[in-house]
C-alpha positions as CSV (number, residue, x, y, z in Angstrom):
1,X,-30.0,-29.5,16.3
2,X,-28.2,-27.9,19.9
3,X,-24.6,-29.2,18.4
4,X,-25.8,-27.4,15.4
5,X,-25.9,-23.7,17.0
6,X,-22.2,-22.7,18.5
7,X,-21.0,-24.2,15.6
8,X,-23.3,-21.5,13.3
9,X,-22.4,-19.0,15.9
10,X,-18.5,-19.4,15.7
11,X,-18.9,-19.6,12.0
12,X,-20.2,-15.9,12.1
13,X,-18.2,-14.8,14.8
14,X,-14.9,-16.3,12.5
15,X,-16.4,-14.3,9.5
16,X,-17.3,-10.9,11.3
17,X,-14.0,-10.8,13.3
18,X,-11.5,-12.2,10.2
19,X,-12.3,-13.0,7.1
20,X,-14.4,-9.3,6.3
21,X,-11.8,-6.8,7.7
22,X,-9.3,-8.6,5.9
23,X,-11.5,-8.3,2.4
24,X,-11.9,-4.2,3.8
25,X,-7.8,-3.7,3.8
26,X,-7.4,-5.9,0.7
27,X,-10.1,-3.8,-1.3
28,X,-8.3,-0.4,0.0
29,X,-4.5,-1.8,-0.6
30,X,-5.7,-2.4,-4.2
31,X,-7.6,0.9,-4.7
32,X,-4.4,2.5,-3.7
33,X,-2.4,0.7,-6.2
34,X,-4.7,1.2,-8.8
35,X,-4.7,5.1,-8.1
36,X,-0.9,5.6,-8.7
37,X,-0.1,8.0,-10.3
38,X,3.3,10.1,-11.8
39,X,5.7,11.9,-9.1
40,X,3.4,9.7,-6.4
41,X,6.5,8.3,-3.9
42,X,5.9,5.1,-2.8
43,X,7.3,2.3,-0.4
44,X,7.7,-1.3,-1.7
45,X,7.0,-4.9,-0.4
46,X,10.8,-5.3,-0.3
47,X,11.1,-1.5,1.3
48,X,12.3,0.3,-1.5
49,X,11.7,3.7,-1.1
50,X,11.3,5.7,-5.0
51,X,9.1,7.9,-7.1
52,X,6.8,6.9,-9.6
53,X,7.8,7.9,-13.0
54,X,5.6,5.8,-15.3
55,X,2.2,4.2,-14.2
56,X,-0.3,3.2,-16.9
57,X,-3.4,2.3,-16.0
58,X,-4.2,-0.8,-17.9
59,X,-0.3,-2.1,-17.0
60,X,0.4,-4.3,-14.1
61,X,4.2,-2.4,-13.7
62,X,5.6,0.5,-12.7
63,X,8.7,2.4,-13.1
64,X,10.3,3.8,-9.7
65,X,13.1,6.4,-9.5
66,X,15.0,5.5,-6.6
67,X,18.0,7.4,-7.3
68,X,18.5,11.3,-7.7
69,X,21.5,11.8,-8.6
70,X,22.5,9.3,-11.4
71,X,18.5,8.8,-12.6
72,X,18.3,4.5,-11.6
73,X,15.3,3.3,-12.5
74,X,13.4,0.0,-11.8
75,X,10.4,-1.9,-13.1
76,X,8.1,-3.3,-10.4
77,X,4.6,-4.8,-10.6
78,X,1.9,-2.5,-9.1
79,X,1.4,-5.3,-6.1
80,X,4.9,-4.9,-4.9
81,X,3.7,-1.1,-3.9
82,X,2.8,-1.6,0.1
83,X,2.1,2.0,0.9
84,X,1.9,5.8,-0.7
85,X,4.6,8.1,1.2
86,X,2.7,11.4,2.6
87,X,4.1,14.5,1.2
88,X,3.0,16.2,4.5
89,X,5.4,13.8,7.1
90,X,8.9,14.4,5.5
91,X,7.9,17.9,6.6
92,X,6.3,17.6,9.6
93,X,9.7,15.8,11.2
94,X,12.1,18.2,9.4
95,X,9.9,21.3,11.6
96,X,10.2,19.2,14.3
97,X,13.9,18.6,14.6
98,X,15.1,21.9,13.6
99,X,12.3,23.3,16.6
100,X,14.7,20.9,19.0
């Protein structure tokens, strides 16, 4: 029964330090993909940087505008989104370097 406590003990230690952030970040990634929405822009897996320009919400793809000037499109499944680009940072560096 002694043997049987640090191993119980590690066991919680492995699951409070590891395994339930982990489930945290993975429940918030997929909240975020699952709140995408038109003119959001948005940073891919593979670091494509575009502009959502069709999300359903029952679909598991996307279409991104990555181009302006000749309209390119591209399909990409909703997990392949890694982060939601800030409207408010492109403009907090531009005020920055034209202050400089």
């Amino acid at each position: 029964m002694q043997m049987l406590w640090p191993i119980l003990i590690i066991g919680l230690l492995f699951y409070l330090l590891l395994v339930r952030p982990e489930k945290r970040r993975r429940h918030e990634v997929e909240q975020m993909q699952d709140s995408l929405k038109k003119n959001d822009r948005v940073v891919t897996i593979g670091g494509i940087i575009g502009v959502v320009v069709n999300a359903q919400k029952g679909s598991d793809r996307i279409t991104l505008r990555i181009d302006e000037s000749n309209n390119t499109r591209v399909d990409v499944l909703k997990s392949a989104v890694s982060r939601v680009l800030s409207e408010d940072k492109p403009a907090e560096k531009t005020e920055k370097t034209e202050g400089a």
